[in-house]
C-alpha positions as CSV (number, residue, x, y, z in Angstrom):
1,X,20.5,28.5,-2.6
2,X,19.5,25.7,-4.7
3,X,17.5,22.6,-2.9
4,X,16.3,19.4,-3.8
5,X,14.0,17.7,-1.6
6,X,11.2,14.9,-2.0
7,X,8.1,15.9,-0.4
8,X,5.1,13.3,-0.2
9,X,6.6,11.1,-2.5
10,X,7.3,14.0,-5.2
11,X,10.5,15.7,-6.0
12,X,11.5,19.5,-6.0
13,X,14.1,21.6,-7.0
14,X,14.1,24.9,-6.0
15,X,16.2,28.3,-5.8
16,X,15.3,29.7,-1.9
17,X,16.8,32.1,0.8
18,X,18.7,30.5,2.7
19,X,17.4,31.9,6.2
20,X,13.7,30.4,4.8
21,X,12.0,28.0,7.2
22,X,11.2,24.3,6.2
23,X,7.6,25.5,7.6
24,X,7.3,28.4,5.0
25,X,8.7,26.6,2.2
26,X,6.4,23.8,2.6
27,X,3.6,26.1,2.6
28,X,4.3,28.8,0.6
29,X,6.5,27.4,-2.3
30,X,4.5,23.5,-2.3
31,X,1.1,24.5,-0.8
32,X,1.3,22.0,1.9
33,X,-1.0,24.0,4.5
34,X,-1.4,21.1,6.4
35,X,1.8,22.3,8.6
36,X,0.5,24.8,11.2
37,X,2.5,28.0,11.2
38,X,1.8,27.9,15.2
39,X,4.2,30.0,17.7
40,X,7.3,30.0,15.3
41,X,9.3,29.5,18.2
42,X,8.9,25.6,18.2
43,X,7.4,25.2,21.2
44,X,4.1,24.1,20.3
45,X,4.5,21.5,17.6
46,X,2.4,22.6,15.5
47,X,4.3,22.3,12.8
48,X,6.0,19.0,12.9
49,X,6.6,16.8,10.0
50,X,8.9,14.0,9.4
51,X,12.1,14.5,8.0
52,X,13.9,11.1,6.9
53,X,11.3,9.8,9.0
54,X,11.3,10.8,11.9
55,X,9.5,13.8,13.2
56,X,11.3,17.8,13.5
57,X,9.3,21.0,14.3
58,X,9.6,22.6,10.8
59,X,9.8,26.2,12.0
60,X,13.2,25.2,13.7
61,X,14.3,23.5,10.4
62,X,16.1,25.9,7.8
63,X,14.8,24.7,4.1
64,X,18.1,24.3,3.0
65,X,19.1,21.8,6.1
66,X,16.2,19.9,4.2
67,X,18.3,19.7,1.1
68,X,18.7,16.0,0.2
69,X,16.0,14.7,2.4
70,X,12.3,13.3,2.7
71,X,9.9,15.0,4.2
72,X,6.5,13.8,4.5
73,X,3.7,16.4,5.5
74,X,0.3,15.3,7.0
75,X,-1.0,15.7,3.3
76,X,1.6,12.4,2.8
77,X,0.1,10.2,5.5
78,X,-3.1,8.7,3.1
79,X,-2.3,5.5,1.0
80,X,-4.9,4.8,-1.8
81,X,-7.5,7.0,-0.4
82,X,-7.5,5.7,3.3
83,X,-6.5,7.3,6.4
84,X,-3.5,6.4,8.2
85,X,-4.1,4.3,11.2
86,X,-3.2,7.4,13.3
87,X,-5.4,9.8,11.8
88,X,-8.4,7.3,12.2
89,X,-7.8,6.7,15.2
90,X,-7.9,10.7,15.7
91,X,-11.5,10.9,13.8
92,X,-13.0,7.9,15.8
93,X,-12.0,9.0,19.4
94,X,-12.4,12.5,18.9
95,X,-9.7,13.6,19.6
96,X,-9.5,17.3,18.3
97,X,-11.8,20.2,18.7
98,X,-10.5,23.4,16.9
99,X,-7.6,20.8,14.7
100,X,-5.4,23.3,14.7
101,X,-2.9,21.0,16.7
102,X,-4.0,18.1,15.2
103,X,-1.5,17.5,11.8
104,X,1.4,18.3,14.3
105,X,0.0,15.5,17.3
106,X,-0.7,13.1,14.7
107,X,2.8,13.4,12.9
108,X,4.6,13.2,16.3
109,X,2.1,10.7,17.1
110,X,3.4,8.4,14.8
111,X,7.1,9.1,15.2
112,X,6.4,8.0,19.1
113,X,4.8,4.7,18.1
114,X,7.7,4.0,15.7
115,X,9.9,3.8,19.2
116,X,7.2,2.4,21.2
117,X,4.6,0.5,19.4
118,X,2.5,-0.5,22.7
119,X,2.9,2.7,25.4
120,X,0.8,3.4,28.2
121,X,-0.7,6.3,28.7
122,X,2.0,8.0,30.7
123,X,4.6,7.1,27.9
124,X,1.9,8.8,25.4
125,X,2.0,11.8,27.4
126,X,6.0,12.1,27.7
127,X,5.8,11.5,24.0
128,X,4.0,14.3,23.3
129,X,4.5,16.7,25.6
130,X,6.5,19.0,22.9
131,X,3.0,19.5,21.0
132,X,0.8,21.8,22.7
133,X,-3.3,22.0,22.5
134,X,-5.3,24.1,23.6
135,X,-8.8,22.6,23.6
136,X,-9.2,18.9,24.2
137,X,-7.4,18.6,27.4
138,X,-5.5,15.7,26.2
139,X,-7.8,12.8,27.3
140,X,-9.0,11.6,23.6
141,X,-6.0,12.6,22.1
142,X,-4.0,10.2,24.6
143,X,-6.5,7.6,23.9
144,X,-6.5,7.8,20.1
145,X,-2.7,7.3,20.4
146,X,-3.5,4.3,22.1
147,X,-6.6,3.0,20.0
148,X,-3.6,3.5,17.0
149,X,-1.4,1.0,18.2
150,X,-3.7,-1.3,19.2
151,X,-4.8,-1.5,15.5
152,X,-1.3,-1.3,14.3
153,X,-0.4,-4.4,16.1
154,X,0.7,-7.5,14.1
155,X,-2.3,-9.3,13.8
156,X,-4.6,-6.4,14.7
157,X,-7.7,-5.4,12.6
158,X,-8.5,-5.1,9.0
159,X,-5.1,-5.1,6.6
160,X,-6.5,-1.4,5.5
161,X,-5.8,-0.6,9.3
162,X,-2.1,-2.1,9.5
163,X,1.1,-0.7,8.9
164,X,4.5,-2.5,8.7
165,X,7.2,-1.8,10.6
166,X,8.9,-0.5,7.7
167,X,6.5,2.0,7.3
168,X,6.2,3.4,10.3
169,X,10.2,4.1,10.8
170,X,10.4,4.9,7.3
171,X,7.7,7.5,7.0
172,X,8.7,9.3,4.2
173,X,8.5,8.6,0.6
174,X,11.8,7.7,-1.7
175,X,13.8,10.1,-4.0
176,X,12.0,8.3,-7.0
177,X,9.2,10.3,-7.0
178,X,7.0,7.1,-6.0
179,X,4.3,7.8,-4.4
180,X,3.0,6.5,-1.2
């Protein structure tokens, strides 16, 4: 089957099975090894990316349901060579040891703080309790979630640090081709 999907702000067309898993065919066909193949059985999250913005496990995505859409991958999330506010926050609380669960937490990560921009820690936990680690034992990974929105906030540190609501619902990039 012939798709068309925009990923990361670029557009492809391409001819692919149509059993073929969004996971695969983001890393196999576009080189986006930033998505984890993890348990293949979506119960780890591994995987995750955002699809029209808002985030899906990609090993329980078919490519073709993709057809038509955006997806951003963790390789998407930078804008003019800075980190998003979520994967800072990620490098300055530590929160990841091996990192192997880390492009799937953050992308869920941010699809939690696009429906709750200030949660506590127990509606950080709920959040991501469909993406699994192994190492950290959640503490620094709930409090870089945290740390995020505080610097998300209106007002809230340096513009490099902000994002606008718009942003952070609309995650991925247009059909253009536009970059991010």
């Amino acid at each position: 089957m012939r798709i068309t999907v925009s990923v990361d702000g670029t557009r492809y067309t391409d001819d692919v099975e149509p059993r073929m898993l969004l996971v695969h065919y983001l890393r196999e066909r576009l080189g986006k090894t930033g998505t984890v193949v993890g348990c293949d059985t979506s119960n780890c999250g591994a995987c995750t990316v955002h699809l029209d913005g808002h985030s899906v496990k990609s090993c329980s995505v078919l490519a073709v349901q993709a057809d038509g859409c955006e997806v951003t991958t963790i390789e998407g999330l930078a804008r003019d060579g800075q980190m998003h506010p979520v994967q800072q926050a990620f490098h300055d609380n530590h929160a990841l040891q091996c990192g192997f669960c880390t492009p799937g937490m953050i992308m869920q990560a941010i699809d939690l703080l696009a429906d709750d921009p200030d949660p506590d820690e127990n509606a950080v936990r709920h959040g991501l309790e469909g993406n699994l680690c192994r190492c950290t034992g959640y503490q620094n990974i709930v409090r870089a979630v945290r740390d995020a929105a505080q610097k998300m906030a209106p007002g809230a540190g340096p513009a490099a640090e902000q994002v606008s609501d718009s942003e952070i619902t609309s995650r991925a990039p247009s059909h253009t081709g536009g970059g991010n």
